[in-house]
N, C-alpha and C positions, 0 to 999 in steps of 0.2 A: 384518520381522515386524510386523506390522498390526494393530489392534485397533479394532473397535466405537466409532465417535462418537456419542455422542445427541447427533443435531443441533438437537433441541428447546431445547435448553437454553442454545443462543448466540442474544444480541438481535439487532434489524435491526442495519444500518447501523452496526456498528461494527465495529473492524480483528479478524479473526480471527488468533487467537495463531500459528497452527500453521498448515502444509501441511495440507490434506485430501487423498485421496487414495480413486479407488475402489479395491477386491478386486483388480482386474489390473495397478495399477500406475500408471493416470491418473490426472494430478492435475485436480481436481476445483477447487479452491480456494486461490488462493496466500494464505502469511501475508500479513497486512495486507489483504488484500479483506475486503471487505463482504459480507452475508447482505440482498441489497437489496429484497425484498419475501417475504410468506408461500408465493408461488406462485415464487417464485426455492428459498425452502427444500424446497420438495414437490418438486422438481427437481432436486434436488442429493439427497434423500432415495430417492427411485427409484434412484441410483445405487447403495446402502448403504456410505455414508460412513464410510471410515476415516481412522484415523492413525497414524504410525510406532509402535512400543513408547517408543522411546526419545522422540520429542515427546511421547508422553501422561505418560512417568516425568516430564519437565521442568516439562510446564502444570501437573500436580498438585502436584508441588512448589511451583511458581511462588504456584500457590492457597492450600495450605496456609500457607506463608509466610508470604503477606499476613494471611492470617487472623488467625495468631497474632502477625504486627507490632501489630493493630488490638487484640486483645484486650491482649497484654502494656501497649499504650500507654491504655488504659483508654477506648476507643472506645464512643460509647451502642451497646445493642442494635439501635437502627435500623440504625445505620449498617453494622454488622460483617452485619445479614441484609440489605443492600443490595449487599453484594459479590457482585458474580457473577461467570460463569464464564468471560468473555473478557481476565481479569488478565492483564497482559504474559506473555511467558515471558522472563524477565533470565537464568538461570543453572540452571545440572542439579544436581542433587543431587551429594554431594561422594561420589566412587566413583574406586577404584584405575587406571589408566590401563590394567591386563589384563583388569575387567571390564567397562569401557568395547569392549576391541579385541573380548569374546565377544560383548557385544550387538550391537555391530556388523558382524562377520561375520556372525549368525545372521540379522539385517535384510536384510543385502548377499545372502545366499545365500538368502532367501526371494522375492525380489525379482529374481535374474539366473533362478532356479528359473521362475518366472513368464513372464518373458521368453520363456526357451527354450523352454516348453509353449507358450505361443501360436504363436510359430514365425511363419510365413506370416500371422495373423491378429492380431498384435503391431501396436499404435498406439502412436504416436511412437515409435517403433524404435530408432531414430538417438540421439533425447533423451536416453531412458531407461538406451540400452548406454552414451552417453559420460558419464550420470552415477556408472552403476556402474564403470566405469574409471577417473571419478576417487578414487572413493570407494575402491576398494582399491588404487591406489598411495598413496595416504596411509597406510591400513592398512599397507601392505608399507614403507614407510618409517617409520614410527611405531615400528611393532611386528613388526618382525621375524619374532625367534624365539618370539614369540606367537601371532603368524598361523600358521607352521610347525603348531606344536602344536593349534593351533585346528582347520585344517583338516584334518590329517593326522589325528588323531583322529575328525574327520567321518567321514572314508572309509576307517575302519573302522565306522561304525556303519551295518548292514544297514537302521536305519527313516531312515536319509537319501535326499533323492535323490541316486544317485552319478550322474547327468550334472552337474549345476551346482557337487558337491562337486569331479571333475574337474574343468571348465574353471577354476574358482579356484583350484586348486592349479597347473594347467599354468600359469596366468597370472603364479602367485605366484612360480614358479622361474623363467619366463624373465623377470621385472621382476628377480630378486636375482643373475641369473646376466649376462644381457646387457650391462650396463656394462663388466665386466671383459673382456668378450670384444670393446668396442669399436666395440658395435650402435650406431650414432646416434640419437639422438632423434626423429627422425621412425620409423628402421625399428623402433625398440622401440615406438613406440605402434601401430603396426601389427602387431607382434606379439601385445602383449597385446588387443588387438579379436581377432586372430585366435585367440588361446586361449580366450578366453570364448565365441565361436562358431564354431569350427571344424565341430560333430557337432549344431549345430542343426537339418539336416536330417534326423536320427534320433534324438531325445532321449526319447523318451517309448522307442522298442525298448531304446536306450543304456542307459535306466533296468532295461527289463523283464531285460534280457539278462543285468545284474547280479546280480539277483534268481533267475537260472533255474538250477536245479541241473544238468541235461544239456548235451547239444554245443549249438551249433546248430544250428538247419532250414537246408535250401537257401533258402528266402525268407530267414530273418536273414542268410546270408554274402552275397547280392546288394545286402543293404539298408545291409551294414557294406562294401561295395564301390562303391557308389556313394554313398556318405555326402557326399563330397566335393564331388562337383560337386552334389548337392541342396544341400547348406549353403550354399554359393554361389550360388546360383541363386535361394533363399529371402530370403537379403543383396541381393540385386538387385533383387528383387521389393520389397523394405521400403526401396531407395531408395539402399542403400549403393555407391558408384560408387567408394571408392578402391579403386584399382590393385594398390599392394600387399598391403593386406589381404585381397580377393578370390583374388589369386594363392597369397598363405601357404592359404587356406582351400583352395583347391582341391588343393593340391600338398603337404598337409603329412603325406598317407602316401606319395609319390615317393621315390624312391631315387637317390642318384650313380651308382649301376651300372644303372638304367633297370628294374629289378626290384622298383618298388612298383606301387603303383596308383592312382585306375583308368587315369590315361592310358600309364601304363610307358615315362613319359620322365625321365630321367635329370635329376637338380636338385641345387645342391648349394651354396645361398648359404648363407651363417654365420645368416643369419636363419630361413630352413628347416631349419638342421641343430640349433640349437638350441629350435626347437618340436615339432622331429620328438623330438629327445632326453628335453624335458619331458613329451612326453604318453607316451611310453615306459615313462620311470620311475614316473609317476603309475599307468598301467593296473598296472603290472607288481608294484606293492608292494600294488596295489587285492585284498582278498579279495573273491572269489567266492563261493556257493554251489556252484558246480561243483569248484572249487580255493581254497588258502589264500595269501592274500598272497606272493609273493615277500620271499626275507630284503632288507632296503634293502642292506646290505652287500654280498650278492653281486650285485642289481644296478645298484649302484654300481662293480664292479670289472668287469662286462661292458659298462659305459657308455666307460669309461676304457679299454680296450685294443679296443673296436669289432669289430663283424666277422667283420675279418681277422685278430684275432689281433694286433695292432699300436694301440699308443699313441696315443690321442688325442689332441692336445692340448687341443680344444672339451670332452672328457669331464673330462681331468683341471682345466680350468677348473670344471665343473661340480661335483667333489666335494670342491676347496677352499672352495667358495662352500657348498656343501649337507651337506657330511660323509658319511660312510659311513650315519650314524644320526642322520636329521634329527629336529628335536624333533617329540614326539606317535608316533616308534617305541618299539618293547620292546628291550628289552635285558638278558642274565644278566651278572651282572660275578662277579667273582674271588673274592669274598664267596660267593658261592651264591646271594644277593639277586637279584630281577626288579625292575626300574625301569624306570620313563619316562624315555626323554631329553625334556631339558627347553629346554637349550638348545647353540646350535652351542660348538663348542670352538674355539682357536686351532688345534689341532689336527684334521684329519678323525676321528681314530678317539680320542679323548677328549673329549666332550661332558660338559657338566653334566649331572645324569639325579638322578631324584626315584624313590629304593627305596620298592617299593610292596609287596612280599612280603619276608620274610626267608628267611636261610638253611634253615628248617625248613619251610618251606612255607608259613607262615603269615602272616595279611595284617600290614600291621606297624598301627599306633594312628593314624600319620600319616604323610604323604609323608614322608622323608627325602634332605635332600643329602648327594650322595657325591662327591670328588673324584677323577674317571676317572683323572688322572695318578698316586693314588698306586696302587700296583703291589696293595694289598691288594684294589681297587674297580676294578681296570682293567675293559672292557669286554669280555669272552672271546667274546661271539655275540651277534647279531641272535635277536631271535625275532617267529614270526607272532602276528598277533592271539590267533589262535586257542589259541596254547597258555599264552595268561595267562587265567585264570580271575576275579584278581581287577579290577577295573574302579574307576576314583576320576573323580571330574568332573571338567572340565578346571577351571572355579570355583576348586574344592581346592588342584589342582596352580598354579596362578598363585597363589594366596596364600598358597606356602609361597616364593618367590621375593625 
């Protein structure tokens, strides 16, 4: 998320606090360069200079800080109106590490959002995708069952984009699931590039399609039928040459019985079986306007028996690692209460979960923890978006934690 620099306001020639950055993502200005002449700043001005949310919360802290060191240490008024605006930035304002991981998602997911829409017309491509990869496996190792809730929450919210709320969530299960399943470190970073761009060749329809109450047209199923090989062919075009990545993109609606698409040849390495898995359960728990999210529960127990009717092993890895009811789902418990799960459990089907209604229907004063093991607050059902009425910020819910 990006905001408005007055660039009037930084002198020549001395180091700039912050990253600048244009509206689409170019960086403009590394920290520590210089603003080297007036017709250097009318140049950088035509571009309309931003900065992240989170460098401009820093520099202003950074600012006020000094201000008030200067004043508490009984600084002349010369001096303290001679402070300007290019103070170091040393340190961020003191903020909980859950509202940290929300502004940071909302950054990260304004930011890959951007990306995808450019598509084909995306500068630094390459730069830009490998800095948001790294930027949420740190997320996803940091913060977990924060991210879970974070984004799982996104995608139930209809004024998001749901393509870049998907590719983060698909990206987010197969970083917290692939270890266990044995991915190596090269083919997990190849998976996560291919979850973030798998449907970059249909992202703005991905987006509309979400949005659309009816079936679709014969143009959308042609457009969700070759998605594959356009997203590919877009990654090639912006420069992307690896191997594996291209082939998870192209093949990650294929089937081991030869019955996906578009090319209807049969695939079936552990690295495609679990991107194919993740973007499954992502669409599948995703509400529509046409349709209501799928229960997580029930497709969590059709991930785990596959198919055929038969035992996965890749699924039941899958809902050790994710639970029946990952955080940021609904859940009724045994109480009669509606809660958010909050977070994973050692258990799949006992999660930590935050009572946001009571037993009378009514909203309660403040999130509440319940403990899902004991048998009075077990979890009896999954429920859709749709049928909680009442809604709390995620904000709220991480600071009752």
């Amino acid at each position: 998320m990006y905001k408005p620099l007055p660039l009037e306001s930084l002198a020549l020639n001395q180091p700039v606090p912050v990253n600048i950055w244009d509206p689409k993502g170019v960086l403009l200005l590394r920290k520590g360069e210089h603003i080297t002449s007036e017709q250097h700043r009318g140049l950088l001005m035509l571009h309309t200079p931003m900065v992240l949310a989170a460098d401009w919360q820093a520099w202003s802290y950074s600012y006020t800080e000094a201000l008030d060191r200067m004043v508490r240490g009984n600084e002349s008024l010369s001096r303290i109106a001679a402070l300007d605006a290019m103070v170091p930035v040393h340190s961020k304002p003191e903020a909980s590490d859950e509202l940290a991981a929300t502004e940071a998602w909302a950054d990260t997911h304004a930011a890959l959002n951007t990306l995808l829409h450019q598509g084909a017309d995306a500068s630094h491509f390459i730069e830009r995708l490998e800095r948001l990869t790294a930027l949420t496996d740190k997320l996803w190792r940091e913060h977990p069952d924060d991210s879970l809730l974070i984004l799982v929450q996104l995608l139930f919210d209809p004024g998001m984009h749901y393509s870049a709320t998907h590719a983060l969530l698909t990206a987010g299960l197969c970083t917290l699931v692939g270890p266990s399943a044995g991915t190596a470190a090269g083919d997990q970073l190849a998976l996560v590039r291919a979850a973030l761009t798998m449907n970059i060749g249909m992202t703005r329809a991905h987006d509309d399609m979400a949005r659309q109450a009816g079936p679709l047209s014969d143009a959308q199923r042609k457009t969700v039928r070759e998605h594959p090989q356009r997203s590919a062919a877009v990654m090639r075009q912006l420069g992307v040459a690896d191997a594996a990545w291209l082939q998870l993109v192209e093949d990650h609606h294929e089937r081991p019985d030869g019955q996906g698409y578009p090319a209807g040849k049969p695939v079936n390495s552990t690295a495609h079986h679990l991107l194919q898995m993740a973007d499954v359960y992502v669409a599948s728990i995703s509400p529509r306007k046409s349709r209501g999210g799928l229960l997580s529960q029930q497709v969590a127990r059709e991930l785990y028996l596959g198919p055929d009717l038969t035992p996965d092993p890749l699924g039941a890895l899958f809902i050790k690692n994710i639970g029946f009811y990952p955080p940021g789902s609904y859940v009724r418990l045994a109480s009669g209460e509606v809660a958010v799960v909050a977070r994973r459990g050692a258990k799949a089907n006992a999660p930590t979960v935050l009572a946001i209604v009571g037993r009378q229907g009514l909203p309660l004063g403040e999130p509440t923890l319940r403990d899902t093991n004991d048998p009075a607050f077990e979890v009896k059902a999954s429920l859709a978006p749709g049928d909680v009425k009442v809604l709390v910020g995620v904000g709220k819910l991480l600071a009752r934690l």
